[in-house]
Each structure stands twice: as C-alpha cells, then as structure tokens.
Backbone of each chain as nested JSON, in Angstrom:
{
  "chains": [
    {"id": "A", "residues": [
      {"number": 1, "name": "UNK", "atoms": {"N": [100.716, 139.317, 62.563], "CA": [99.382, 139.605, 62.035], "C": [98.941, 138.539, 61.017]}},
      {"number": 2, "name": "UNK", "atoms": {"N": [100.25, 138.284, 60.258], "CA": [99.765, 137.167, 59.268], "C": [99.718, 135.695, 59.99]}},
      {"number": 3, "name": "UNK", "atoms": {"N": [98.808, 134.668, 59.61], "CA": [98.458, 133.496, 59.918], "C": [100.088, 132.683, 59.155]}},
      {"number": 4, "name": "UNK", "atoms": {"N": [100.149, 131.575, 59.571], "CA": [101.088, 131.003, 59.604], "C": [101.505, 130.61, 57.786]}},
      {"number": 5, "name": "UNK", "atoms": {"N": [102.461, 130.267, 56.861], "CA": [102.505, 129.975, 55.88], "C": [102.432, 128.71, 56.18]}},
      {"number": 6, "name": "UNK", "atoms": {"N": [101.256, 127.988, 55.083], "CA": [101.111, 126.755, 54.815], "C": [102.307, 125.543, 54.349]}},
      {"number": 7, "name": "UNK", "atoms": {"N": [102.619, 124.723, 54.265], "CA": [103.729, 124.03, 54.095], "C": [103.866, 123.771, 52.438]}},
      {"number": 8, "name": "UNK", "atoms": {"N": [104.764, 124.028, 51.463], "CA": [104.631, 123.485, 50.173], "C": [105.49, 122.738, 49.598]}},
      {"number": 9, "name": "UNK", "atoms": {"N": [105.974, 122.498, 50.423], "CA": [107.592, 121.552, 49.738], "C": [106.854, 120.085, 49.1]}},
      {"number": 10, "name": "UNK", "atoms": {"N": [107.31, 119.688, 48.312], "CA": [106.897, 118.881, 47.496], "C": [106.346, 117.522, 48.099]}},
      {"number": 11, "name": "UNK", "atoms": {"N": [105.299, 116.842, 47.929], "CA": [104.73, 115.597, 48.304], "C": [105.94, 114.79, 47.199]}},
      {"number": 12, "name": "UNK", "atoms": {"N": [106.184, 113.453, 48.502], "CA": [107.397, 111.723, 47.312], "C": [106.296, 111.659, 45.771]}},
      {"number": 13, "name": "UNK", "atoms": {"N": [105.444, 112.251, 46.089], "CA": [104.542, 111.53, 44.463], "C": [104.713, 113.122, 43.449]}},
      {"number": 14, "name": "UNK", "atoms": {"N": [104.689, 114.107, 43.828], "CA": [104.988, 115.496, 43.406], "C": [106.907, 115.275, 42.548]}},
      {"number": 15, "name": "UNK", "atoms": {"N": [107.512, 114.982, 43.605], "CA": [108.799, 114.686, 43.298], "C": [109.345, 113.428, 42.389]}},
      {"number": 16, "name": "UNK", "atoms": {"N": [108.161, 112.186, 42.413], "CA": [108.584, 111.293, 41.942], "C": [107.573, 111.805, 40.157]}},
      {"number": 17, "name": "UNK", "atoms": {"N": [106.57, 112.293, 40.307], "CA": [106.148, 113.023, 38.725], "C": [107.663, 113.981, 38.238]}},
      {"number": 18, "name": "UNK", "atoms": {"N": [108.006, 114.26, 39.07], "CA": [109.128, 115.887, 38.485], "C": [110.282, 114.625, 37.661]}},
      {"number": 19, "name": "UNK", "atoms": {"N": [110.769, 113.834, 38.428], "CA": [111.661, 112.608, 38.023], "C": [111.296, 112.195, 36.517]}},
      {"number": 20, "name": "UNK", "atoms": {"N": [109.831, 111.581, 36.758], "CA": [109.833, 111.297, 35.611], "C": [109.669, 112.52, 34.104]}},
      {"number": 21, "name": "UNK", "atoms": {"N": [109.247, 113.862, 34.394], "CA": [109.237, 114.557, 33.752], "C": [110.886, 114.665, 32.954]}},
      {"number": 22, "name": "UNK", "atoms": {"N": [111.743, 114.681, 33.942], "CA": [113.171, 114.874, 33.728], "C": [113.272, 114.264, 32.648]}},
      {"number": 23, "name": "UNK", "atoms": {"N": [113.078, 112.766, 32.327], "CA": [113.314, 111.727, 31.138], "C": [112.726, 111.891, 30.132]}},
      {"number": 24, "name": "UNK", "atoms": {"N": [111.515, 112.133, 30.366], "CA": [110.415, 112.611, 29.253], "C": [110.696, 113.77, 28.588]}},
      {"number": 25, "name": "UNK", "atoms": {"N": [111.232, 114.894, 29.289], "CA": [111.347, 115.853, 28.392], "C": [112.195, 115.764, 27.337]}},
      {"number": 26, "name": "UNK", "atoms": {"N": [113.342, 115.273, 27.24], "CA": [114.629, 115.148, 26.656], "C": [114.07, 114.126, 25.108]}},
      {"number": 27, "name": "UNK", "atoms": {"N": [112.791, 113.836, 25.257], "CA": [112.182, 112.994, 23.497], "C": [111.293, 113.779, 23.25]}},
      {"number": 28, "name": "UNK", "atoms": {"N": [110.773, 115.123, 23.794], "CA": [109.728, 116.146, 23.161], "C": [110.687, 117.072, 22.157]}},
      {"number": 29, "name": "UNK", "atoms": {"N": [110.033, 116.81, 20.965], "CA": [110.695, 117.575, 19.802], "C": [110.687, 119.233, 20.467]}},
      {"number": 30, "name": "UNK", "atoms": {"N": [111.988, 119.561, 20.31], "CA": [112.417, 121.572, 20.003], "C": [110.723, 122.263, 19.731]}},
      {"number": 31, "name": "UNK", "atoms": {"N": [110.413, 122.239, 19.39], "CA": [108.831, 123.151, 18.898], "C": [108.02, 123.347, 19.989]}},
      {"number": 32, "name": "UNK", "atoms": {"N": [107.737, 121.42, 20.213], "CA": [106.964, 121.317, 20.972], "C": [107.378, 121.694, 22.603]}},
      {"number": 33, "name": "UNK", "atoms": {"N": [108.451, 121.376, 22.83], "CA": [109.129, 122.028, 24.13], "C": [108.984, 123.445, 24.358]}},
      {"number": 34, "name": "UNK", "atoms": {"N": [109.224, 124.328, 23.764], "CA": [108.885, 125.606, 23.233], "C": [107.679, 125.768, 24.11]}},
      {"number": 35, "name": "UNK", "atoms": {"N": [106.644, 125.544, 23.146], "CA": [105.356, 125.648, 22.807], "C": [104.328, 125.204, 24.892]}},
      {"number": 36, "name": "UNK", "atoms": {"N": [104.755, 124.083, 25.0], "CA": [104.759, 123.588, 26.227], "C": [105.525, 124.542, 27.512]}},
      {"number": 37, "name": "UNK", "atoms": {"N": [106.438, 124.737, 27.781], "CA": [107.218, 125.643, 28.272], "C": [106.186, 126.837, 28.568]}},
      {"number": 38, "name": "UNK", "atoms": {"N": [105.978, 127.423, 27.47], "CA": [105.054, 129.002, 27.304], "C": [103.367, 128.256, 28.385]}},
      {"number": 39, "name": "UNK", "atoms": {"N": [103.146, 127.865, 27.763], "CA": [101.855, 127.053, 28.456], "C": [102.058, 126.623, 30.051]}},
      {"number": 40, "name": "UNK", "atoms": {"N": [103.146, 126.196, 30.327], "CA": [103.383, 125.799, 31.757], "C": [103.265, 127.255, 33.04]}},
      {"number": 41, "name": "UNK", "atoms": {"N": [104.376, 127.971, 31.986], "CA": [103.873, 129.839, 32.716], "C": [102.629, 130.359, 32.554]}},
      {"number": 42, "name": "UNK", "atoms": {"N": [101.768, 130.275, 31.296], "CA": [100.627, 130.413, 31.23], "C": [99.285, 130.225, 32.899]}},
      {"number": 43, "name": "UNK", "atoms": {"N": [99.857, 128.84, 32.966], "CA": [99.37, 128.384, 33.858], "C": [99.43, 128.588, 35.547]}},
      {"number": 44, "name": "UNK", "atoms": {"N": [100.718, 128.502, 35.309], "CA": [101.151, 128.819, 36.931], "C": [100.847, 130.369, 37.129]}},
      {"number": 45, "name": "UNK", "atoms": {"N": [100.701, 131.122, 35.849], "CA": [100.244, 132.705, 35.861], "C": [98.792, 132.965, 36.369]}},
      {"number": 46, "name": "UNK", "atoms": {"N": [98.276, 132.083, 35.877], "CA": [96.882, 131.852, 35.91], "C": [96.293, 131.487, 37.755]}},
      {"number": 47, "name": "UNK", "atoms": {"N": [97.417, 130.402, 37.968], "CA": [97.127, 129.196, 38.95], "C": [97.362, 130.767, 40.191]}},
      {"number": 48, "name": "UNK", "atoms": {"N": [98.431, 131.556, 40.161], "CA": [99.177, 132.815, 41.0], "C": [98.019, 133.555, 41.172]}},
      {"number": 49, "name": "UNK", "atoms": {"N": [97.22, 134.092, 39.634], "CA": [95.898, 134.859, 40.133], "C": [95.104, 134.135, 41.281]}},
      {"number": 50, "name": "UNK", "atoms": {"N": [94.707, 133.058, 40.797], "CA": [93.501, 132.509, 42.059], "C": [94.099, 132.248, 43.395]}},
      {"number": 51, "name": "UNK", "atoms": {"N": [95.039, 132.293, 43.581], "CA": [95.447, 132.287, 44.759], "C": [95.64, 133.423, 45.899]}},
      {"number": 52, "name": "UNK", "atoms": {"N": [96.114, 134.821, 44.586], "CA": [95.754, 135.742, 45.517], "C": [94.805, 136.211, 45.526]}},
      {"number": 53, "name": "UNK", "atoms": {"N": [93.722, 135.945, 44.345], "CA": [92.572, 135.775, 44.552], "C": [91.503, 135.539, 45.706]}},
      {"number": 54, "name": "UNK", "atoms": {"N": [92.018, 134.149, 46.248], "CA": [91.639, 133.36, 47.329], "C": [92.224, 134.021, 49.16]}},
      {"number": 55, "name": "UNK", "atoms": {"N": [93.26, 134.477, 48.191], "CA": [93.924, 134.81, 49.735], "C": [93.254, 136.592, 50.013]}},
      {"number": 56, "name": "UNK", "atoms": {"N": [92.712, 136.494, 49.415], "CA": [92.289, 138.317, 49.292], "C": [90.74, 138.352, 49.913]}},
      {"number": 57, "name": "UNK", "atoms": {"N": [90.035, 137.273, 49.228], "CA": [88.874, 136.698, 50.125], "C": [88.656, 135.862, 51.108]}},
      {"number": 58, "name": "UNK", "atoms": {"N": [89.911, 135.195, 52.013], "CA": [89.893, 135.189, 53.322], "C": [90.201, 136.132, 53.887]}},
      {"number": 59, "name": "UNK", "atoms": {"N": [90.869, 137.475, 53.361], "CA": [91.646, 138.397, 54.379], "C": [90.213, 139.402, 54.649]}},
      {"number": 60, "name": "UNK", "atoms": {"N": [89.424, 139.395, 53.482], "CA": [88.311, 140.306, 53.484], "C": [87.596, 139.708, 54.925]}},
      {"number": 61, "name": "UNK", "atoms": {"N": [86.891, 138.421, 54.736], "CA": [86.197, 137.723, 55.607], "C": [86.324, 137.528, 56.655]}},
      {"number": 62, "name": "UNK", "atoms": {"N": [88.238, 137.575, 57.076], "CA": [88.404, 137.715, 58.122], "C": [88.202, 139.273, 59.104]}},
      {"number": 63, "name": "UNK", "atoms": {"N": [88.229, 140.648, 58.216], "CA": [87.565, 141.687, 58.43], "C": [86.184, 141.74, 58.785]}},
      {"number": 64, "name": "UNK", "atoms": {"N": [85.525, 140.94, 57.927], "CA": [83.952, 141.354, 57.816], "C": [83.947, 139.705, 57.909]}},
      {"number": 65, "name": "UNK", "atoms": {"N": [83.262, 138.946, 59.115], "CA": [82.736, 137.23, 58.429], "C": [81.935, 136.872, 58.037]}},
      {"number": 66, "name": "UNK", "atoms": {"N": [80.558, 138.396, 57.515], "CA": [79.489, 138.006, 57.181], "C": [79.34, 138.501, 55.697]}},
      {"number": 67, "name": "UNK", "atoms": {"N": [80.779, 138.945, 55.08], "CA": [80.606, 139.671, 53.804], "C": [80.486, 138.77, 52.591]}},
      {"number": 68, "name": "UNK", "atoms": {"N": [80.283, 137.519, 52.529], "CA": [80.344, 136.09, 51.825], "C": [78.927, 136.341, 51.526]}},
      {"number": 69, "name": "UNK", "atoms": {"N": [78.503, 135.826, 53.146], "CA": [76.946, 135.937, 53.018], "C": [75.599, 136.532, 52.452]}},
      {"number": 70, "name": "UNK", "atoms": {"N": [76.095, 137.907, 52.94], "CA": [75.22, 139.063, 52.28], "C": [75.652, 139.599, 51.001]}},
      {"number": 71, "name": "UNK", "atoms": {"N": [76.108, 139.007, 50.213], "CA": [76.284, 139.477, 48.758], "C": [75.2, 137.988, 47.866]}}
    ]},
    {"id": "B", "residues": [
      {"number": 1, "name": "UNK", "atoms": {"N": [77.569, 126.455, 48.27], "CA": [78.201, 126.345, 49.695], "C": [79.721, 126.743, 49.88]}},
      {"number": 2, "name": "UNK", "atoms": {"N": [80.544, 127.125, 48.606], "CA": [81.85, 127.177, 48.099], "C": [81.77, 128.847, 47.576]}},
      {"number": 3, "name": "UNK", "atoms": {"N": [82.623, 129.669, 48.378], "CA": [82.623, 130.704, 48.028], "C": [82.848, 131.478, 46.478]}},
      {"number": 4, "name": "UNK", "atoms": {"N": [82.278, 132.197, 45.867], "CA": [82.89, 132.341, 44.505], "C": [84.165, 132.563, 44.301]}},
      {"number": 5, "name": "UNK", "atoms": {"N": [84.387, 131.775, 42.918], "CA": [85.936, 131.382, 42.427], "C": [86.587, 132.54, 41.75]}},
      {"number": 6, "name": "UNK", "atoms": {"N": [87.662, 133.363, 42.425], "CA": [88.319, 134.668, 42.614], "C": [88.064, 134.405, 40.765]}},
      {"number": 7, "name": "UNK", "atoms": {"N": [88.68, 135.777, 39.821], "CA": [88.714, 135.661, 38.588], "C": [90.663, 135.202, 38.721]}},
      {"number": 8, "name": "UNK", "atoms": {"N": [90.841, 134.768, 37.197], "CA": [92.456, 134.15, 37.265], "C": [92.61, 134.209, 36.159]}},
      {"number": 9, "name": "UNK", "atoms": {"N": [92.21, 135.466, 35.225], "CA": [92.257, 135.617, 34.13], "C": [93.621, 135.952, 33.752]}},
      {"number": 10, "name": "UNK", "atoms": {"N": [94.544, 136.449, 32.64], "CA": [96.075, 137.1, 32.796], "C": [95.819, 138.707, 32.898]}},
      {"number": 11, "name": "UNK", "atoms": {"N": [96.463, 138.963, 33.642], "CA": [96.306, 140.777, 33.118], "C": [97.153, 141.007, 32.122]}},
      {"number": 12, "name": "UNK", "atoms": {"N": [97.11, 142.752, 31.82], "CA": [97.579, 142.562, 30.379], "C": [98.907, 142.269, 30.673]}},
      {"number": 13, "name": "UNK", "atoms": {"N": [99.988, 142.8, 31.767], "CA": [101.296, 142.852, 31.853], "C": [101.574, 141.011, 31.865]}},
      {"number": 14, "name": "UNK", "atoms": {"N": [101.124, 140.501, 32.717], "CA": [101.202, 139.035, 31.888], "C": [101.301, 138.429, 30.408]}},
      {"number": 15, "name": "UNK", "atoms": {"N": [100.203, 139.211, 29.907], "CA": [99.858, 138.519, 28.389], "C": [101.293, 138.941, 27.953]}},
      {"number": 16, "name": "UNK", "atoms": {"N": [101.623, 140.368, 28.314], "CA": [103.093, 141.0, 27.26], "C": [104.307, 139.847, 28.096]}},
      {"number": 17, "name": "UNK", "atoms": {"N": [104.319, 140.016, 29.266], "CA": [105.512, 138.795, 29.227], "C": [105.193, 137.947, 28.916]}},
      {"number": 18, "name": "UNK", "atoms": {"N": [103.689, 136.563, 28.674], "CA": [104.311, 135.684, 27.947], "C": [104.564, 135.765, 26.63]}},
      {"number": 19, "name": "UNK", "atoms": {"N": [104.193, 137.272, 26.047], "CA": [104.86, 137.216, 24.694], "C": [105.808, 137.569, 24.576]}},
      {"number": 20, "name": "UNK", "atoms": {"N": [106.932, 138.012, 25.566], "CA": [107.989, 138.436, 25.389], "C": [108.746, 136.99, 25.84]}},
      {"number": 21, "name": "UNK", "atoms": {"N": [108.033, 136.265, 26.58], "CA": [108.972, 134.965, 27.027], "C": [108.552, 134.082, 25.723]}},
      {"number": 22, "name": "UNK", "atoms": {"N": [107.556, 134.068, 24.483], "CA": [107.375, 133.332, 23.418], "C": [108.495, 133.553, 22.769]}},
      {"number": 23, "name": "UNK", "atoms": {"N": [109.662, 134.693, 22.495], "CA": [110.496, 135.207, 21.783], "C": [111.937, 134.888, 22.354]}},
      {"number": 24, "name": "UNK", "atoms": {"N": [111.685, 135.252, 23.295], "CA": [113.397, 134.749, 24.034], "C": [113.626, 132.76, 24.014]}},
      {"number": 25, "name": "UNK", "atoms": {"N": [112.271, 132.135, 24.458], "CA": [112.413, 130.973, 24.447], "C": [113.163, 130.306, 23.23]}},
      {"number": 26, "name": "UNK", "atoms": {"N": [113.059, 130.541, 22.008], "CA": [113.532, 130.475, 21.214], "C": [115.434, 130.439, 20.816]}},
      {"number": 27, "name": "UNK", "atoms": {"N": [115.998, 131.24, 21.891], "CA": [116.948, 131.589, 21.488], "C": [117.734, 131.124, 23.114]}},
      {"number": 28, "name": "UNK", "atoms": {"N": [117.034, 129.858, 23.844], "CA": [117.877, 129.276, 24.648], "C": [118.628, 127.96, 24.492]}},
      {"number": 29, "name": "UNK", "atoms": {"N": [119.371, 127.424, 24.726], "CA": [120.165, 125.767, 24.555], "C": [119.358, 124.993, 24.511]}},
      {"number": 30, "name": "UNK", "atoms": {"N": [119.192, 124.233, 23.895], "CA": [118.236, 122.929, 24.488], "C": [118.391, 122.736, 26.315]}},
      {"number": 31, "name": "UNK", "atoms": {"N": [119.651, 121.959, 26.441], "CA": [119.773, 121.443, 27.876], "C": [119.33, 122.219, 28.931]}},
      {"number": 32, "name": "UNK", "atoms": {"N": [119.185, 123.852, 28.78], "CA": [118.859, 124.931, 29.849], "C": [117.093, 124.57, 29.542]}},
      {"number": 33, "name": "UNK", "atoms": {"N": [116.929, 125.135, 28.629], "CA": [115.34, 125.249, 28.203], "C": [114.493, 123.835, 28.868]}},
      {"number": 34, "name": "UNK", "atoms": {"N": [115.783, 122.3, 28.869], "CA": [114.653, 121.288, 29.49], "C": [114.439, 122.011, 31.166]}},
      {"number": 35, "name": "UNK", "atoms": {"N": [116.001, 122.306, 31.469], "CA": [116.163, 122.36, 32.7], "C": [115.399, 123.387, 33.57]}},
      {"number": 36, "name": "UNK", "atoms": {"N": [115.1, 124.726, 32.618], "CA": [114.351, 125.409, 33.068], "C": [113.027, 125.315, 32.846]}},
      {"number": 37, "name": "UNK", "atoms": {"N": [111.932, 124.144, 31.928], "CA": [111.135, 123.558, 31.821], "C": [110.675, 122.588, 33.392]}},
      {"number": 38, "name": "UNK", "atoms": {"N": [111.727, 122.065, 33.749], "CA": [111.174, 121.322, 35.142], "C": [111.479, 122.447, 36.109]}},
      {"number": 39, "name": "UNK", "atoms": {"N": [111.973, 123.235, 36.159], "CA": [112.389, 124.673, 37.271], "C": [110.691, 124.922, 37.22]}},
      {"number": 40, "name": "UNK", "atoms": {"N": [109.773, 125.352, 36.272], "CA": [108.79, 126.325, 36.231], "C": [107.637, 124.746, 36.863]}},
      {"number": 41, "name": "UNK", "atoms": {"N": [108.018, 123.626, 36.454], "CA": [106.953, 122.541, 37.079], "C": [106.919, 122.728, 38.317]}},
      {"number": 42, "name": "UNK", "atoms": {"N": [108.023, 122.344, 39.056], "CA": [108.718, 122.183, 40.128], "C": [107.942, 123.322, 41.05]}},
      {"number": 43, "name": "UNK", "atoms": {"N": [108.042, 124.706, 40.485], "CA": [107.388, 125.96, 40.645], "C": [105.816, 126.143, 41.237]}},
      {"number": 44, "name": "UNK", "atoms": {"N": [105.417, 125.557, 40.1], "CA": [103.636, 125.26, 39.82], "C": [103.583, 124.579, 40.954]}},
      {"number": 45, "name": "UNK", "atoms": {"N": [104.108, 122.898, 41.399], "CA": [103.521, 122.477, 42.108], "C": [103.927, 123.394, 43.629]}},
      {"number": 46, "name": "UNK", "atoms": {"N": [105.125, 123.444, 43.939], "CA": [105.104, 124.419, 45.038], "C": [104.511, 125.215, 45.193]}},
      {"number": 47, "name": "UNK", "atoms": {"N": [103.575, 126.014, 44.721], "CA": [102.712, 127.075, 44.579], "C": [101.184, 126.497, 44.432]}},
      {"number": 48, "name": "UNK", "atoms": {"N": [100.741, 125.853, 44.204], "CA": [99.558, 125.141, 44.114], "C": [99.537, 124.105, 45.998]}},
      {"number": 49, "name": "UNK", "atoms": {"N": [100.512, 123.534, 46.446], "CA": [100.372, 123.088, 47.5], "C": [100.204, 124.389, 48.439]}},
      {"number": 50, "name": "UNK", "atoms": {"N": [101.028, 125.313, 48.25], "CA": [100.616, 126.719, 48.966], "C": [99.32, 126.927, 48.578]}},
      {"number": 51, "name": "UNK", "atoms": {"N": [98.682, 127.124, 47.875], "CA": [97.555, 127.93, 47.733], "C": [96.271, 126.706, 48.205]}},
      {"number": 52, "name": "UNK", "atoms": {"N": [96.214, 125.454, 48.009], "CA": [95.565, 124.361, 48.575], "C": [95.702, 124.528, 49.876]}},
      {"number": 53, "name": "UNK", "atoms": {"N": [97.224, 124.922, 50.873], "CA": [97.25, 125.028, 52.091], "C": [96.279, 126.182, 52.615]}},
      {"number": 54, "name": "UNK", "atoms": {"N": [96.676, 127.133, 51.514], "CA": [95.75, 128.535, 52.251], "C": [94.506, 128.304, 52.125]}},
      {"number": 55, "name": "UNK", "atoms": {"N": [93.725, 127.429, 50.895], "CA": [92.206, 127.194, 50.631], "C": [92.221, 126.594, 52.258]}},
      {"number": 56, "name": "UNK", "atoms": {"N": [92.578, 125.449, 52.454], "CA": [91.973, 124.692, 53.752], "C": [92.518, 125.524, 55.012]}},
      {"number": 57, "name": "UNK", "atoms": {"N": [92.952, 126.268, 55.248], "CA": [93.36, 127.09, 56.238], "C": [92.073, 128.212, 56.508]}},
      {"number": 58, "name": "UNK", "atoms": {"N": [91.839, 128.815, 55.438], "CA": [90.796, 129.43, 55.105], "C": [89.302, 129.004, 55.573]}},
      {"number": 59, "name": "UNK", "atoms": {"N": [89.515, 127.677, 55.354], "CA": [88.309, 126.697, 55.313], "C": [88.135, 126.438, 56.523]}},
      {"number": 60, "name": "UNK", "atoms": {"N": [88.74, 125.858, 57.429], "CA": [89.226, 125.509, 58.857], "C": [88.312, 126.797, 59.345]}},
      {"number": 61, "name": "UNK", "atoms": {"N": [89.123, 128.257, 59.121], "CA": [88.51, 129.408, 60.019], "C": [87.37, 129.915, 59.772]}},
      {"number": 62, "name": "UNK", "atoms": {"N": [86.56, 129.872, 58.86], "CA": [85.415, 129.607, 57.9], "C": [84.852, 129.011, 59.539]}},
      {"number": 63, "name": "UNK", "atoms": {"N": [84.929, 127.593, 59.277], "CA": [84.234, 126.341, 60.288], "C": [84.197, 127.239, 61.494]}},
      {"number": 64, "name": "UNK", "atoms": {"N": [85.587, 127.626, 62.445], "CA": [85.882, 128.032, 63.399], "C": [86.763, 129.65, 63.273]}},
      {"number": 65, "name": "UNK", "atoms": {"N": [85.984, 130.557, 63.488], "CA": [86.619, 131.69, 63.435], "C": [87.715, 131.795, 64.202]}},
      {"number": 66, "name": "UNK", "atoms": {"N": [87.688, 131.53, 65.058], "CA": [89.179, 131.809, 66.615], "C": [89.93, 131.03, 66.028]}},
      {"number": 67, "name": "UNK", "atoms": {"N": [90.251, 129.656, 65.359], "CA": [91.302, 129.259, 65.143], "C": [92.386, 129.651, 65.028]}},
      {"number": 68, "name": "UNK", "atoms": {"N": [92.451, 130.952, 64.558], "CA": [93.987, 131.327, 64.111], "C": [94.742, 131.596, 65.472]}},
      {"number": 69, "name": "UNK", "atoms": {"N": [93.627, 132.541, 66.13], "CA": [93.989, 133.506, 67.202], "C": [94.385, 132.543, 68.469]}},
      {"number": 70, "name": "UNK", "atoms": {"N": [94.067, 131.469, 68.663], "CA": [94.008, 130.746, 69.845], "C": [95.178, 129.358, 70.018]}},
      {"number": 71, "name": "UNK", "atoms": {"N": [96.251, 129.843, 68.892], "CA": [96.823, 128.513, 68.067], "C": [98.432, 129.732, 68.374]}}
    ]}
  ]
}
C-alpha cells in the first residue's frame, strides 16, 4: 500500500561535511558543545515535524487530489 | 504553486525532552558527547534526504497521479 521508501544514505559531500565535522568538533569549547548538541536535536525535531507533516499531505491528496485545491 | 508548509513547531513532549536532554548532556564524557554529536548530524542528514525524497516523490505524483500505481 505504501509507495516505495526514498533512498537516504548519505551523498560523498554529506559524508565528506560529517569528516570534517569529526575534527572540528574536538576545538569547540565543553559549553559550547553542550549548547550546540541541544540545538542539533532541536532541529532534526523540528526538521521530523515537517516531514510528517509533508508526508500526511501527500497521503491526504492521494485520497482526495483535489483537496489542495479547494481550500 | 507550492502547497502550504505543514506546521514543525515542537510539541510540548519535545520541548520536555529537550529539557530533559539539556540536563543529562551535562553529565556525559567529552569523547561520547563529540561522538554522539556527529551520531545526531549524521541523523539529520539521513532524515532530511528522506524527507526531500518524499517531497519529490510527492511532487512527481502531483505532475502524474498513476505514477505510483503503474511502477
């Protein structure tokens, strides 16, 4: 019933940012690591809503394809 | 021409875990805390290429309704 899962495994430029994150993190002062850390979940918390967000308004549309429209 | 943008606000059970993850963070190793710092990146982007996959998947059947069904 469900449409196929999209592919997410990491793009060489996705993986080659994570690399350099690795080095970088290790000179961000204790606080600020902290502080950053909390913000990164923040985000991906955030980033999780709109997605099922998104995925909730194709599933609608795919019910109804004119329910976009007429609102 | 872009359907409205789902809300991606935190609910409250979010807001309380990241304040419960503001408190524990505190009381992890350095070396875990970097390590689990690139775990939650690593995370984000896997989850953001998913949800980009589902936007244009979405988008695709949008264009062409049968797509899914005929694939």
């Amino acid at each position: 019933m469900l449409p196929k899962l999209p592919d997410f495994s990491l793009s060489f430029e996705q993986q080659f940012d994570l690399q350099k994150y690795q080095q970088l993190v290790k000179d961000i002062p204790r606080p600020e690591l902290e502080n950053l850390f909390i913000q990164v979940i923040r985000l991906k918390m955030a980033q999780e809503n709109l997605a099922k967000g998104v995925i909730k308004d194709c599933l609608i549309q795919q019910a109804d394809p004119n329910s976009f429209n007429t609102t």
